[in-house]
PASEBA-1860 file (N, C-alpha, C; in nm, 3 decimals):
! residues 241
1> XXXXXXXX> 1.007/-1.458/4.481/1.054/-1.401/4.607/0.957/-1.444/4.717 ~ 1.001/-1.467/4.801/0.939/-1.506/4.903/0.937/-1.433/5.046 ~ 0.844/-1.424/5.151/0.860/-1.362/5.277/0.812/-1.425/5.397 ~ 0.901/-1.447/5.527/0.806/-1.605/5.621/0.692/-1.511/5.686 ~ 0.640/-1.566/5.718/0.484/-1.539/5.804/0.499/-1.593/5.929 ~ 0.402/-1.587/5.967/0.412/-1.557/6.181/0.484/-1.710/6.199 ~ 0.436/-1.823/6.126/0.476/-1.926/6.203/0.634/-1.931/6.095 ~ 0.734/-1.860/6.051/0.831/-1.875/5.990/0.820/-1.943/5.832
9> XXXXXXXX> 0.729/-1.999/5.797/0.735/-2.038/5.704/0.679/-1.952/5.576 ~ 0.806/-1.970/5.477/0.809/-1.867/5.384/0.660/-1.798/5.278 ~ 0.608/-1.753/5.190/0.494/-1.760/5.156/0.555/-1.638/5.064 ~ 0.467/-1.703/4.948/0.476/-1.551/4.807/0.464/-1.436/4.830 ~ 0.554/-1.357/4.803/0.544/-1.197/4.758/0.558/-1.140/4.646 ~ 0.459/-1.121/4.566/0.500/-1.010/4.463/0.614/-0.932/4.464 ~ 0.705/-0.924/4.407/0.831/-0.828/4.342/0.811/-0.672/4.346 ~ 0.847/-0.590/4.440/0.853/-0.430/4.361/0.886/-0.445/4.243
17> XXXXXXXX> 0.738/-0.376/4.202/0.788/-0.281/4.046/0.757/-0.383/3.929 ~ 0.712/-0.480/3.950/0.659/-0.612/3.858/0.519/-0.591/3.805 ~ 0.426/-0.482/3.866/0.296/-0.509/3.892/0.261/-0.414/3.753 ~ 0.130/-0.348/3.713/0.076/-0.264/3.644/0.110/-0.135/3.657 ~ 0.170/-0.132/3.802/0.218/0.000/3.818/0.356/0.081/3.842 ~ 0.421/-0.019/3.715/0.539/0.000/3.662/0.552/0.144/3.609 ~ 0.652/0.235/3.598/0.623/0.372/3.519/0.621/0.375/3.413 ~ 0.686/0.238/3.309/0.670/0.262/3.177/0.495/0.253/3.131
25> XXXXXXXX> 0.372/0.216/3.230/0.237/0.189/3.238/0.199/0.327/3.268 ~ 0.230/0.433/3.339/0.177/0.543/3.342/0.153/0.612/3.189 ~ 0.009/0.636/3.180/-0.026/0.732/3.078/0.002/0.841/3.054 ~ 0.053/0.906/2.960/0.204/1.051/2.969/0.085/1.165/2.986 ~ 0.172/1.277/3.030/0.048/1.399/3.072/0.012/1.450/2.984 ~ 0.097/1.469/2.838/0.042/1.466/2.721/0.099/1.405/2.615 ~ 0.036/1.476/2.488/0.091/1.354/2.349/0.265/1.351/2.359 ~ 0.324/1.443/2.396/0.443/1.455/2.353/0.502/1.529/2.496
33> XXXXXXXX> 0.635/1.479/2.589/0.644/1.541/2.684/0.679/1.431/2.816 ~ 0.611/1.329/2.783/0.641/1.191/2.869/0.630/1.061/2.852 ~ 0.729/1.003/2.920/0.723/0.884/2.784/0.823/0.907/2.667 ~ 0.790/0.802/2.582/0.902/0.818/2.479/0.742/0.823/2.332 ~ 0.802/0.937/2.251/0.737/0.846/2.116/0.510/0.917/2.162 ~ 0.506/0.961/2.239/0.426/1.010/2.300/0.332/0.825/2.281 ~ 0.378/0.747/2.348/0.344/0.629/2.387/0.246/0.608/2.493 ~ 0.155/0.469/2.508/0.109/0.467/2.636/0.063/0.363/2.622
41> XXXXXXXX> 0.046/0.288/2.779/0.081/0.141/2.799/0.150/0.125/2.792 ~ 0.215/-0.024/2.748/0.279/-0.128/2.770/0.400/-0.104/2.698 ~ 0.388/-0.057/2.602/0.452/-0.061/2.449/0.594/-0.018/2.467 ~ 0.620/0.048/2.584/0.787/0.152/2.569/0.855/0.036/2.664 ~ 0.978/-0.001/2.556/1.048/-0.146/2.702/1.173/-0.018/2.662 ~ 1.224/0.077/2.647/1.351/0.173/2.622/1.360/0.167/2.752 ~ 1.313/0.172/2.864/1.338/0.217/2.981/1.359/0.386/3.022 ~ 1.259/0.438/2.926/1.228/0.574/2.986/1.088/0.594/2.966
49> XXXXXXXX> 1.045/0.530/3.026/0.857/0.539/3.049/0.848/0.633/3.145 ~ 0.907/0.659/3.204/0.890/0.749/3.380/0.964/0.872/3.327 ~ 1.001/0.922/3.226/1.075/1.030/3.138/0.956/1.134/3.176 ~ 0.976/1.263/3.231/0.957/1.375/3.196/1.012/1.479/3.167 ~ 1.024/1.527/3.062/1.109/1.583/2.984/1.075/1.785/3.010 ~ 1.148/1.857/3.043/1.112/1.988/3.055/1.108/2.059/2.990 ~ 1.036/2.137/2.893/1.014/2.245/2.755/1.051/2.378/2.804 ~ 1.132/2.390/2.703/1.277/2.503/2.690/1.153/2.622/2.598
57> XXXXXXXX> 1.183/2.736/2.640/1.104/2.842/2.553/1.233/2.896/2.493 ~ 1.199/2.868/2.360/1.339/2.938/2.241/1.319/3.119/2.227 ~ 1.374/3.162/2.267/1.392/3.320/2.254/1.509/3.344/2.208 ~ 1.461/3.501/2.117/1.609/3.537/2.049/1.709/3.554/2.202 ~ 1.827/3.534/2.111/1.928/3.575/2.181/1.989/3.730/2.250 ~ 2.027/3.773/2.312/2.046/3.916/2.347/2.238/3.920/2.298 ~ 2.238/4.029/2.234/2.415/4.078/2.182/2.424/4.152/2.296 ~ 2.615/4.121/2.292/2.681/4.046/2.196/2.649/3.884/2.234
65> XXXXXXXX> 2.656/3.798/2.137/2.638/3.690/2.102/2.790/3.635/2.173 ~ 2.886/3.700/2.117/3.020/3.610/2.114/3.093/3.525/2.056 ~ 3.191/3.520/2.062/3.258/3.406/1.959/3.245/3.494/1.813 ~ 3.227/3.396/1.727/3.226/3.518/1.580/3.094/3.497/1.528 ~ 3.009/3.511/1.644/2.851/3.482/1.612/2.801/3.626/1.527 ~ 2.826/3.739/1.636/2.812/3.843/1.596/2.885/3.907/1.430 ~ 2.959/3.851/1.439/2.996/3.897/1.264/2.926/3.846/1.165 ~ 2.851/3.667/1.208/2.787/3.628/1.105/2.675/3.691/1.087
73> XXXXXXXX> 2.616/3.683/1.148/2.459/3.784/1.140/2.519/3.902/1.127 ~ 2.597/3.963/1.115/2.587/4.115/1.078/2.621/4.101/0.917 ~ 2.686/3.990/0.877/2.770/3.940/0.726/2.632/3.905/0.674 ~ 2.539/3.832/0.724/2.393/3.806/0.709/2.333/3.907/0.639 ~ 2.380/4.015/0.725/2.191/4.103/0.766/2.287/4.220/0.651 ~ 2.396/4.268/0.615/2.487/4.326/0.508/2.454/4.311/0.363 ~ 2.463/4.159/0.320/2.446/4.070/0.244/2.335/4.058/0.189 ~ 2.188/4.008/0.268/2.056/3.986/0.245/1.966/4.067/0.262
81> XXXXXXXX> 1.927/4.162/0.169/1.823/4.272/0.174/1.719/4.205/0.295 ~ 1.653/4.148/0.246/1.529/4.073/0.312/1.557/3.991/0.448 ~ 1.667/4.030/0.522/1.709/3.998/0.644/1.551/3.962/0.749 ~ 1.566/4.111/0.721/1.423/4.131/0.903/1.342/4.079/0.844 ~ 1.310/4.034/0.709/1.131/3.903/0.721/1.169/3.809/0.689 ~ 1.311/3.748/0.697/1.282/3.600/0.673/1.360/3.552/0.785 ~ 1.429/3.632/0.873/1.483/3.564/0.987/1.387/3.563/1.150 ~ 1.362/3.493/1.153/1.250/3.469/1.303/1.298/3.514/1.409
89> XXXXXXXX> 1.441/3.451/1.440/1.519/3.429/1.579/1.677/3.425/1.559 ~ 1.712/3.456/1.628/1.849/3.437/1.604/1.891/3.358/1.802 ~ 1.912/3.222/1.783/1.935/3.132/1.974/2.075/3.100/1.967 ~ 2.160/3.140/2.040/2.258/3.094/2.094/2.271/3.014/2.201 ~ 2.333/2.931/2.212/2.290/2.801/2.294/2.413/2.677/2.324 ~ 2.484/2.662/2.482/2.576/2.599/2.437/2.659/2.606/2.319 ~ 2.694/2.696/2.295/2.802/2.726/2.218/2.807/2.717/2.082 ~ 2.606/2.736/2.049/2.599/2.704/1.899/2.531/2.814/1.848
97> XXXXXXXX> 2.553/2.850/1.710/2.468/2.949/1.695/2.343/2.896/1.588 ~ 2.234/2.902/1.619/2.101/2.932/1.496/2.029/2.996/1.476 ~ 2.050/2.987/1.359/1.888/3.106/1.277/1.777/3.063/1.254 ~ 1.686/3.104/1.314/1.569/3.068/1.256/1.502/3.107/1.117 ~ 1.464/3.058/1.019/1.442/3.091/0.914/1.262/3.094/0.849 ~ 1.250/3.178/0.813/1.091/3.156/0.756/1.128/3.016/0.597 ~ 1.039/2.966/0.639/1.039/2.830/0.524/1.058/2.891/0.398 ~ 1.000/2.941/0.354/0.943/3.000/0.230/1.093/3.072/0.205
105> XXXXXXXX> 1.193/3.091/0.276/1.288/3.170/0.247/1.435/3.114/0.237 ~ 1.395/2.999/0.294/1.512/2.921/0.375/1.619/2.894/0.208 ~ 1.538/2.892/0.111/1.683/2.858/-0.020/1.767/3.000/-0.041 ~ 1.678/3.130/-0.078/1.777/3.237/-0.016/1.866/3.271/0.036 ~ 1.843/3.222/0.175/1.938/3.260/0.286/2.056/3.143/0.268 ~ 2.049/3.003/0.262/2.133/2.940/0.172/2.218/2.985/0.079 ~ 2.188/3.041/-0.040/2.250/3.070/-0.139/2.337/3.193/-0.069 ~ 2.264/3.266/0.009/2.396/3.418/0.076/2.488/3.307/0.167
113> XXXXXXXX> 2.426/3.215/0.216/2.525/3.200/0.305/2.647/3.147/0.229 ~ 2.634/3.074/0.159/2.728/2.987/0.023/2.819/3.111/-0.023 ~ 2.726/3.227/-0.083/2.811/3.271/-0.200/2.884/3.375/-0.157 ~ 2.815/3.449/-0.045/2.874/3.597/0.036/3.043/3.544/0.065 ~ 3.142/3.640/-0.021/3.274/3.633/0.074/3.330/3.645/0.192 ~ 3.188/3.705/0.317/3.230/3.743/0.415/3.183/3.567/0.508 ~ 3.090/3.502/0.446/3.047/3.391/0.500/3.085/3.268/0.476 ~ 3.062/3.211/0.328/3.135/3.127/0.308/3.133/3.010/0.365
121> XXXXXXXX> 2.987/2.938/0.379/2.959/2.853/0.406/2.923/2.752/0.353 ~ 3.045/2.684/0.276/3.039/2.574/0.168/2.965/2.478/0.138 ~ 2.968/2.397/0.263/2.920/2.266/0.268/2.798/2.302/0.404 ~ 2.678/2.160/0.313/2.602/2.179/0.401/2.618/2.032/0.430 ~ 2.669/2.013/0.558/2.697/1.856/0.622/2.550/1.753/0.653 ~ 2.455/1.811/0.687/2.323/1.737/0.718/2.226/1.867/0.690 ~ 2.119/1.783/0.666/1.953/1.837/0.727/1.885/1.736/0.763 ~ 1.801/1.712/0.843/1.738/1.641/0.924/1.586/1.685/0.978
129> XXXXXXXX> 1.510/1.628/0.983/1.363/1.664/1.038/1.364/1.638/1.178 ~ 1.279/1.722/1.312/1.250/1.704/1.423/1.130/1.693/1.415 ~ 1.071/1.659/1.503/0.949/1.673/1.531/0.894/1.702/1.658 ~ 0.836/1.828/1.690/0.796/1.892/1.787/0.668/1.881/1.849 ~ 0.582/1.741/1.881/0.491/1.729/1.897/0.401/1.771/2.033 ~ 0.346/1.889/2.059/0.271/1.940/2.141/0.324/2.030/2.218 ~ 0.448/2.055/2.129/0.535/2.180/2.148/0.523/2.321/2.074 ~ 0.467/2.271/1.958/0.515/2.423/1.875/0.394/2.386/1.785
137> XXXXXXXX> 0.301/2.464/1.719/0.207/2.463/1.604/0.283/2.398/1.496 ~ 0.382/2.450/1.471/0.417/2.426/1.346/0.582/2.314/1.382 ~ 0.492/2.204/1.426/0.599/2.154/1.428/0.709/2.042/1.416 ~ 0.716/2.090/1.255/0.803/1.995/1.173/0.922/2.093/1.174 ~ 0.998/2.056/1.195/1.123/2.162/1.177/1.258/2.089/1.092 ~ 1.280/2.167/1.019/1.444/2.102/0.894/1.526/2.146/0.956 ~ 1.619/2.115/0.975/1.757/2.133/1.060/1.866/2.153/0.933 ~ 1.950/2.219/0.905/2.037/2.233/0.865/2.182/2.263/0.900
145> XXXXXXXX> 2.253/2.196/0.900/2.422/2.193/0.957/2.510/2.255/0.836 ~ 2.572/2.400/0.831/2.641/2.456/0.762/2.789/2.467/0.807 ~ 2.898/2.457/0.717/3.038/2.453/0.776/3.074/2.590/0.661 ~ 3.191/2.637/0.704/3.251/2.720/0.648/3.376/2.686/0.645 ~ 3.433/2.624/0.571/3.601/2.570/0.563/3.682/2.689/0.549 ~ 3.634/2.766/0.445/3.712/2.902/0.431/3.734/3.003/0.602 ~ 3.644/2.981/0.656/3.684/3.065/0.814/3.687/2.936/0.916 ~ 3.633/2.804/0.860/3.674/2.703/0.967/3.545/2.735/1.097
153> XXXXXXXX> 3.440/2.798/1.073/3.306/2.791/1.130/3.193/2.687/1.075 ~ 3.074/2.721/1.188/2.963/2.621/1.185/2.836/2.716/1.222 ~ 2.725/2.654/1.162/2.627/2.758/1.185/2.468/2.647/1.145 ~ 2.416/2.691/1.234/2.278/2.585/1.208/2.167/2.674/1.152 ~ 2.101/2.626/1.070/1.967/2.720/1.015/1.828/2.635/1.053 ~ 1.730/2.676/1.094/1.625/2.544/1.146/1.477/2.630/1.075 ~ 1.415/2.611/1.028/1.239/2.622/0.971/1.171/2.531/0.968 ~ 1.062/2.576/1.044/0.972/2.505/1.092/0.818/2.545/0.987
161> XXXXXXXX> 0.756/2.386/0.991/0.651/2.389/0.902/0.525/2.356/0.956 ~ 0.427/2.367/0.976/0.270/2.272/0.984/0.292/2.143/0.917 ~ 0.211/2.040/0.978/0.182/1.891/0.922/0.088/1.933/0.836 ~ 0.013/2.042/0.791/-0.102/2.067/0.748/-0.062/2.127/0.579 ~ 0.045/2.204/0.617/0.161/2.246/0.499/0.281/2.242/0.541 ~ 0.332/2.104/0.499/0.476/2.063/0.493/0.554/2.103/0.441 ~ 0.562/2.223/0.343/0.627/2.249/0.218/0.732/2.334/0.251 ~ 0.849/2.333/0.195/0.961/2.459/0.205/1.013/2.436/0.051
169> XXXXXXXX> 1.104/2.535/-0.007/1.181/2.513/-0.107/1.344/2.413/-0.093 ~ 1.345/2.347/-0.175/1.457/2.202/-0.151/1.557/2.298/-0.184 ~ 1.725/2.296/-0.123/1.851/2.368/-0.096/1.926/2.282/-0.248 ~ 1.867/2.164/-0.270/1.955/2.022/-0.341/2.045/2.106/-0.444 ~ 2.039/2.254/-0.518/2.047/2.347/-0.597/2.136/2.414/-0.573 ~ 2.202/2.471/-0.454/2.257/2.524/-0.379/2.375/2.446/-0.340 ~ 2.329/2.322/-0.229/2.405/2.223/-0.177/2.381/2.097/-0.234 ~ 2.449/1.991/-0.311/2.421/1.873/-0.386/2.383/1.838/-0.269
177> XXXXXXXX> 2.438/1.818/-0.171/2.453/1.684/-0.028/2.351/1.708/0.002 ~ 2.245/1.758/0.000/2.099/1.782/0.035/2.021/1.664/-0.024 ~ 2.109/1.627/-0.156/1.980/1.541/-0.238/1.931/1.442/-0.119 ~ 2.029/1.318/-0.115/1.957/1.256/-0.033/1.874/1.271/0.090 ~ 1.936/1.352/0.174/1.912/1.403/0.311/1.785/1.473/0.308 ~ 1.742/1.528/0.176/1.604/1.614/0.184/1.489/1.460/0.130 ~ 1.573/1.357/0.063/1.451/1.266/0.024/1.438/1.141/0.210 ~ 1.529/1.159/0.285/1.548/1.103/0.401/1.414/1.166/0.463
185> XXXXXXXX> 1.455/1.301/0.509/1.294/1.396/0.603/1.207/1.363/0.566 ~ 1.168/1.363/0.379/1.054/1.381/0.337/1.003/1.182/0.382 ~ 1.087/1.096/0.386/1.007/0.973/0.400/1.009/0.962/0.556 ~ 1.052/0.991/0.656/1.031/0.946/0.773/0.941/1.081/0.852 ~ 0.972/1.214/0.802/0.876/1.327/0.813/0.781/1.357/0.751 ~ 0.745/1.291/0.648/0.683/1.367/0.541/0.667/1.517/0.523 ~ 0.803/1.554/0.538/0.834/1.709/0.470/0.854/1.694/0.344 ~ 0.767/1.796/0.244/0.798/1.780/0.098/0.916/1.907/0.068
193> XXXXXXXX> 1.004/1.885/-0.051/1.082/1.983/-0.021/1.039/2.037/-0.165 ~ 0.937/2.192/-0.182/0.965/2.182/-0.331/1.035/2.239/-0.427 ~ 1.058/2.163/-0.572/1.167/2.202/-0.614/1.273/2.014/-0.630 ~ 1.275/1.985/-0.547/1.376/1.871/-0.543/1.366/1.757/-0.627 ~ 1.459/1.715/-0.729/1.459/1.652/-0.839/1.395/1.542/-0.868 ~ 1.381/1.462/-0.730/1.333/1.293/-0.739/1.292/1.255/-0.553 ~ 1.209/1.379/-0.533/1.141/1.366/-0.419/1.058/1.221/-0.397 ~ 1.177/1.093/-0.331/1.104/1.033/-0.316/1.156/0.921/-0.218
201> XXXXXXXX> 1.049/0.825/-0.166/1.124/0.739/-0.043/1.247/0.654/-0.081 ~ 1.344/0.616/0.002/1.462/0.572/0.025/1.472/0.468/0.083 ~ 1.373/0.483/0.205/1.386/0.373/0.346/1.297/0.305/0.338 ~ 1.143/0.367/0.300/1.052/0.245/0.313/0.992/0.238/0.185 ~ 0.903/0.114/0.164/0.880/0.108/0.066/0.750/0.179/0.025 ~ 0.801/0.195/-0.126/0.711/0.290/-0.176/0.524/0.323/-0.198 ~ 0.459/0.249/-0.132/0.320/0.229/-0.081/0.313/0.249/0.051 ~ 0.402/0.248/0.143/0.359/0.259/0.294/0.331/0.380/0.288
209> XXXXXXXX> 0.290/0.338/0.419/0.115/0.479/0.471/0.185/0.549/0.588 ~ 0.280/0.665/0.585/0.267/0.688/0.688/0.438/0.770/0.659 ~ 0.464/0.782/0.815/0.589/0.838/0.861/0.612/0.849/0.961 ~ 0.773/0.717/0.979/0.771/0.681/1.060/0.828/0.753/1.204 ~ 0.877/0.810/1.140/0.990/0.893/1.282/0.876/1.031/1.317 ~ 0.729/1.053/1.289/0.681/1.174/1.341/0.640/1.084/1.484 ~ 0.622/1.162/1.601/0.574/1.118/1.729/0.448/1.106/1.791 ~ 0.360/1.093/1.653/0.251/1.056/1.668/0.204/0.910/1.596
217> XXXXXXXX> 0.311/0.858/1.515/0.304/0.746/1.488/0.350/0.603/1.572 ~ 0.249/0.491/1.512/0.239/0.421/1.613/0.336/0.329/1.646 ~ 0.359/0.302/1.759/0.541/0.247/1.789/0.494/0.063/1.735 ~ 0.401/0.019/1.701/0.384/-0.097/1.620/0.505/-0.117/1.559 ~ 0.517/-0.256/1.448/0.638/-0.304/1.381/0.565/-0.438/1.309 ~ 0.702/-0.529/1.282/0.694/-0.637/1.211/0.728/-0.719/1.310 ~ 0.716/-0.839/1.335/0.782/-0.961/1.414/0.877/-1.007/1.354 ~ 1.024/-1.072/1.398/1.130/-1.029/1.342/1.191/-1.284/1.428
225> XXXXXXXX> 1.180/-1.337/1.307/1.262/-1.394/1.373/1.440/-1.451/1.408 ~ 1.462/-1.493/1.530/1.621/-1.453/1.480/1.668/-1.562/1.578 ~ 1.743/-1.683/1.439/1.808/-1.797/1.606/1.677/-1.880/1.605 ~ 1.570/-1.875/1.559/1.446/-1.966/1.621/1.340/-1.854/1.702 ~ 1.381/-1.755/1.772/1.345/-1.704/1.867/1.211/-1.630/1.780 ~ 1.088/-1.580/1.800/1.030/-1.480/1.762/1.073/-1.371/1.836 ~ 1.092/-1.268/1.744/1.085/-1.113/1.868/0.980/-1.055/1.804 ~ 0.885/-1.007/1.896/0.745/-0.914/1.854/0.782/-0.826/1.829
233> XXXXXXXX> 0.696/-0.733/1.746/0.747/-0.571/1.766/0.684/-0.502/1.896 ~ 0.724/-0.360/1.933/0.773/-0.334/2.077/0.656/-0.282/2.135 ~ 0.517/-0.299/2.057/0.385/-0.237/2.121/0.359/-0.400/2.139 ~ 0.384/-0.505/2.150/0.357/-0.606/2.203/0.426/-0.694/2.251 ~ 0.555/-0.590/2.357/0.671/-0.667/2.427/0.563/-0.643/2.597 ~ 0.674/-0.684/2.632/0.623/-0.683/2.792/0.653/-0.551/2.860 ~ 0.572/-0.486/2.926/0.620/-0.380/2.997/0.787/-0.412/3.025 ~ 0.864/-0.214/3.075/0.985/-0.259/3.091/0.960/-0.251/3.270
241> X> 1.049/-0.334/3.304/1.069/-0.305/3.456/1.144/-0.304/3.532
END
């Protein structure tokens, strides 16, 4: 790009937004929160380097709930002696309902939710690991997606763990469709689930150091070629701009 000078003739200009002080180059305000991947430098070409993201405080919900939220937790709390110490929270949210679950409890409350006639929550469609980094102490969290075909409902259960003690009891017992999905968390979270038949990696191979999807790991890679072309991995692409 070019710009003329006093006597008209044109002369170099640097480009907005080309320079070091691109936003994907801003250093995030903390590990987790800005940025992608709690990244810094060069490394994020996603084009959300300039991402600041706003932290939601999860509080129980206030009844009535609505919808047929309120019957489940009451079919819950009917059902499961041990209701008030293993349930944390109960968040309604956009039109979803979850329970928060103490880890240590989470196969329990499973099995009522499965077997109770008033609940009847057959299938468990996913579980999945989050990772809550510089959000929550404890924060590895299992996600669980429950359907109820018999009433044609949905219901999420979520427990959260320490990186320090990863451990909950594995559902695989309860719900088959867990098998894989609990050996998925445990290799990209390293959540152990215990109890689970053949707790073991899927995706990467079985000596790697690490896990990849927590947000403290490093956005590094392999170099990948394709066509002739090298592509680096993405902590040694070019800023995005």
């Amino acid at each position: 790009m070019t710009a003329p000078n006093d006597g008209g003739v044109p002369v170099p200009v640097t480009p907005a937004g080309a320079t070091s002080g691109a936003p994907a180059e801003y250093p995030p305000a903390s590990p987790a929160g800005r940025g992608m991947f709690g990244n810094q430098g060069s490394g994020d070409v996603s084009g959300f380097g300039g991402l600041v993201r706003r932290r939601q405080t999860i509080e129980d919900a206030p009844r009535p709930y609505g919808s047929y939220f309120d019957e489940v937790r009451d079919a819950l709390e009917e059902a499961y002696p041990a209701f008030g110490d293993a349930i944390e929270k109960v968040v309604v949210d956009r039109g979803e309902l979850t329970l928060h679950i103490r880890p240590e409890r989470i196969a329990e409350v499973c099995q009522v939710m499965r077997d109770d006639m008033a609940l009847r929550f057959e299938l468990c469609s996913s579980v999945s690991g989050v990772d809550y980094l510089g959000a929550d102490a404890r924060r590895l969290h299992v996600v669980y997606q429950l359907t109820s075909m018999t009433y044609r409902r949905t219901v999420r259960l979520e427990a959260a763990v320490s990186v320090e003690e990863p451990h909950l009891p594995s559902v695989t017992s309860i719900y088959p469709t867990a098998d894989w999905q609990e050996r998925e968390a445990y290799d990209m979270f390293g959540i152990v689930f215990d109890g689970h038949p053949n707790l073991t990696r899927i995706l990467m191979p079985d000596d790697w150091e690490g896990h990849p999807q927590r947000k403290d790991y490093p956005l590094g890679g392999v170099p990948v070629e394709y066509k002739g072309a090298a592509i680096p991995p993405p902590d040694r692409r070019r800023s995005y701009q």
